[in-house]
Backbone as CSV, one residue per row, in Angstrom:
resi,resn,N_x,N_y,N_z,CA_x,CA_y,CA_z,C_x,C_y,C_z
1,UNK,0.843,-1.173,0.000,0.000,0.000,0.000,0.890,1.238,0.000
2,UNK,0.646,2.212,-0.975,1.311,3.770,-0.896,0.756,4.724,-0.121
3,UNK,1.993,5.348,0.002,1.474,6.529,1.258,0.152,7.222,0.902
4,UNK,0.015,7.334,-0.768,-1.483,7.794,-1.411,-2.165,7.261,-0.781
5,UNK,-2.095,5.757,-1.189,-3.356,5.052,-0.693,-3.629,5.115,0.523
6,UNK,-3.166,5.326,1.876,-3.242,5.359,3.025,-3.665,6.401,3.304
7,UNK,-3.688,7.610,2.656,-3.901,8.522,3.016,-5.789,9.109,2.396
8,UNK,-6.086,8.389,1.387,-7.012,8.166,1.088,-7.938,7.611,1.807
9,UNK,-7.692,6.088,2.332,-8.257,5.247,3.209,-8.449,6.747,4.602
10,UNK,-7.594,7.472,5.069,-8.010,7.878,6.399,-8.533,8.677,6.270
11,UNK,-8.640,9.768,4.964,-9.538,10.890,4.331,-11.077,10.123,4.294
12,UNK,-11.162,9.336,3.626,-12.375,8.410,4.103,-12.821,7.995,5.501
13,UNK,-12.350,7.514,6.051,-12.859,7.291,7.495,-13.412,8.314,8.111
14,UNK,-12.158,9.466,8.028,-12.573,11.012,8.980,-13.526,11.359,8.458
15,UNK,-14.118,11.199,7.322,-14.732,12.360,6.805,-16.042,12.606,7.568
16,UNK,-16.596,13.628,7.490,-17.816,14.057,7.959,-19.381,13.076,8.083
17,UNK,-19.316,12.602,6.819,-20.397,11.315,6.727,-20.008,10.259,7.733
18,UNK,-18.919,10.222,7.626,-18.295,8.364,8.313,-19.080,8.926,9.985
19,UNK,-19.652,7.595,10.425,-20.511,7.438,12.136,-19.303,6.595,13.022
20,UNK,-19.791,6.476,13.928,-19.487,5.640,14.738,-20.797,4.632,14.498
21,UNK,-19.877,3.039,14.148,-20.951,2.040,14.614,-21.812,1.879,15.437
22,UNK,-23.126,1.910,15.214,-23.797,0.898,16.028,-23.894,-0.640,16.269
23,UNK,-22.708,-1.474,16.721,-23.107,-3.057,16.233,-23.786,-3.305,16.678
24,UNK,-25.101,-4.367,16.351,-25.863,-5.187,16.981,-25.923,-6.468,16.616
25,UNK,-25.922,-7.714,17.726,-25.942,-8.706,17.440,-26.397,-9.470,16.259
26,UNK,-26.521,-10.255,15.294,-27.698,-10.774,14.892,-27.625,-12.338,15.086
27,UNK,-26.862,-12.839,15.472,-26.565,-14.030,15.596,-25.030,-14.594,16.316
28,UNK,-24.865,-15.537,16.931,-23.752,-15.620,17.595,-23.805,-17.471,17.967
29,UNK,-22.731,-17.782,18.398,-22.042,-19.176,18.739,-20.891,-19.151,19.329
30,UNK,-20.973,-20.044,20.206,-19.468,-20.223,20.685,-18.640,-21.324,20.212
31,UNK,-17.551,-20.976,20.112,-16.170,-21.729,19.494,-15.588,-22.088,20.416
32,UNK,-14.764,-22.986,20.553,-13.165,-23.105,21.389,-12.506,-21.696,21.499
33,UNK,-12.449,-20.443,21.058,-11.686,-19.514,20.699,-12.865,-18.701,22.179
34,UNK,-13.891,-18.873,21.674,-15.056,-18.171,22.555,-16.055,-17.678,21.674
35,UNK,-17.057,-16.360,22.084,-17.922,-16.274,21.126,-18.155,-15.636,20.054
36,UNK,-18.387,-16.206,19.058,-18.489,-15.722,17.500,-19.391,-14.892,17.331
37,UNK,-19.422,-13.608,16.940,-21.045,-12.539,16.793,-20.999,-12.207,15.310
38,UNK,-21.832,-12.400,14.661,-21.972,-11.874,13.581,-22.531,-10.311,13.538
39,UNK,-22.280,-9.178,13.310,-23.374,-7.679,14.079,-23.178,-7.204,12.421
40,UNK,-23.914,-6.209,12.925,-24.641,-5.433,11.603,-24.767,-4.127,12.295
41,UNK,-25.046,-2.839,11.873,-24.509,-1.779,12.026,-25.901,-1.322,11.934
42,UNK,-26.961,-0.637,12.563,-28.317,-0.378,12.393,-28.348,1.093,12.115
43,UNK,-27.107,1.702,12.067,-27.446,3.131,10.945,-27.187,3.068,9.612
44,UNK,-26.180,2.039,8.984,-26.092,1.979,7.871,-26.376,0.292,7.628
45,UNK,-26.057,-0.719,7.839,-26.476,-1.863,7.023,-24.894,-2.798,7.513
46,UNK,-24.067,-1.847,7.382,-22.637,-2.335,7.305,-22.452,-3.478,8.228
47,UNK,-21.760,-4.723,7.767,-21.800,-5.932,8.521,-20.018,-6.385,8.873
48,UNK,-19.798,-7.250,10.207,-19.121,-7.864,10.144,-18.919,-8.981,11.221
49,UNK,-17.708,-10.050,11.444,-17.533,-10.777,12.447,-16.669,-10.878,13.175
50,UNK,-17.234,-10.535,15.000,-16.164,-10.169,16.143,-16.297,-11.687,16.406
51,UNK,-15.092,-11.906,17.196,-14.709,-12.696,18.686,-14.697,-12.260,19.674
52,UNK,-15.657,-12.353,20.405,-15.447,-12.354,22.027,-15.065,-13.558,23.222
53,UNK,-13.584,-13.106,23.475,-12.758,-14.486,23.726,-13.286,-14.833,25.084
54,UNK,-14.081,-13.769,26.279,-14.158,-13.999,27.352,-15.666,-13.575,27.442
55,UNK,-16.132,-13.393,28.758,-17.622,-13.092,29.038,-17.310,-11.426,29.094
56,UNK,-15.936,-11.235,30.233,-15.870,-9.996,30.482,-14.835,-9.534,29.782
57,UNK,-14.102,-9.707,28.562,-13.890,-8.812,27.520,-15.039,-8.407,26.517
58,UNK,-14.468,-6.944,26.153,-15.375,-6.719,24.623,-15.052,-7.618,23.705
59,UNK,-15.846,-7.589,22.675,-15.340,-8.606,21.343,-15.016,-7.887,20.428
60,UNK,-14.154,-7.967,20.149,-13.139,-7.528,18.654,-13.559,-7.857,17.188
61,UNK,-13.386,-7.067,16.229,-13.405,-7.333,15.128,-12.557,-8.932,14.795
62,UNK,-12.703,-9.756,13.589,-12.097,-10.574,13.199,-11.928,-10.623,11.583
63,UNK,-13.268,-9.899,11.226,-13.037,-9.438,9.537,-13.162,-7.966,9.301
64,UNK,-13.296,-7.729,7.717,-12.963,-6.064,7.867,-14.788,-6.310,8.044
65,UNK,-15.560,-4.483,7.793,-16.584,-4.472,7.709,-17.005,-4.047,6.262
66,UNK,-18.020,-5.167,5.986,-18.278,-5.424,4.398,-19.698,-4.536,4.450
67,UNK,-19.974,-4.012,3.817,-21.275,-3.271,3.414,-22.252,-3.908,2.757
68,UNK,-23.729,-3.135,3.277,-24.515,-4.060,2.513,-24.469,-3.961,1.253
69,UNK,-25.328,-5.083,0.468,-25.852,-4.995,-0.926,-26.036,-4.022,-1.300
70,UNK,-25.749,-3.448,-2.389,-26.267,-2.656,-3.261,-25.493,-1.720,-3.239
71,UNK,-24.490,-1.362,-2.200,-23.982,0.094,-1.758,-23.035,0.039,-2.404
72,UNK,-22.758,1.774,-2.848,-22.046,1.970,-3.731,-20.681,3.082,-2.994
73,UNK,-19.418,2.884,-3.116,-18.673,3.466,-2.416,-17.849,4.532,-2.962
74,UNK,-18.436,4.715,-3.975,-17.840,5.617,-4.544,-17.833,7.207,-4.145
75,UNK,-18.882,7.470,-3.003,-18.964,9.195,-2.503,-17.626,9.270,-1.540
76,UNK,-17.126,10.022,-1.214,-16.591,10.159,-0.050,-17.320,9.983,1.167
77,UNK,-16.429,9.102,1.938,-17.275,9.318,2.858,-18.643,8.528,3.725
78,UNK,-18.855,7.580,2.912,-20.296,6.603,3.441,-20.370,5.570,2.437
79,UNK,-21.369,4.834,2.842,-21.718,4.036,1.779,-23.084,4.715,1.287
80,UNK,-23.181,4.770,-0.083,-24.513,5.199,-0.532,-25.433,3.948,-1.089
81,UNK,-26.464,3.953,-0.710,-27.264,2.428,-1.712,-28.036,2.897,-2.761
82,UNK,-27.704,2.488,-3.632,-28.303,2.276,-5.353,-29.414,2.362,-5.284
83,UNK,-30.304,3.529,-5.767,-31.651,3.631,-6.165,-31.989,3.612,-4.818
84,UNK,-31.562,4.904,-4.006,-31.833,4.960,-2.668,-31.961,6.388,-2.122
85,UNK,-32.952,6.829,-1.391,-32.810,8.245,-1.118,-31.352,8.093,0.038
86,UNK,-31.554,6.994,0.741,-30.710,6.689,2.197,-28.911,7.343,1.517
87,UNK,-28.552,7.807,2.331,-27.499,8.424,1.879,-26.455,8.866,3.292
């Protein structure tokens, strides 16, 4: 990755649109590792999967966060969805 690209990636994150997650559960299991959560993001759609290794740790990311269907990433800044006022 180039210093461009990195610098792109964090121009994106900061930007004004970008939230703070909401995760919420939607499903979960436990592993040998501990528990698996699948969450979803209830302001935008955006999905991914934590581990939570203990009862009383938080659970961590384990993949990046993939966006829903349809969304298009091309604005700065958010995901927009296709044929969508949601923005």
């Amino acid at each position: 990755m180039s210093i461009d690209d990195q610098t792109l990636t964090l121009r994106d994150c900061c930007s004004a649109r970008a939230h703070e997650h909401a995760w919420e559960t939607e499903s979960a299991h436990r592993t040998s590792l501990g528990l698996l959560r699948y969450v979803h993001c209830a302001g935008c759609g955006t999905r991914r999967v934590d581990l939570q290794p203990h009862p009383e740790q938080p659970p961590a990311a384990l993949s990046v966060a993939v966006p829903p269907p349809g969304a298009d990433r091309s604005r700065a800044g958010g995901w927009v969805l296709s044929g969508s006022a949601r923005e």
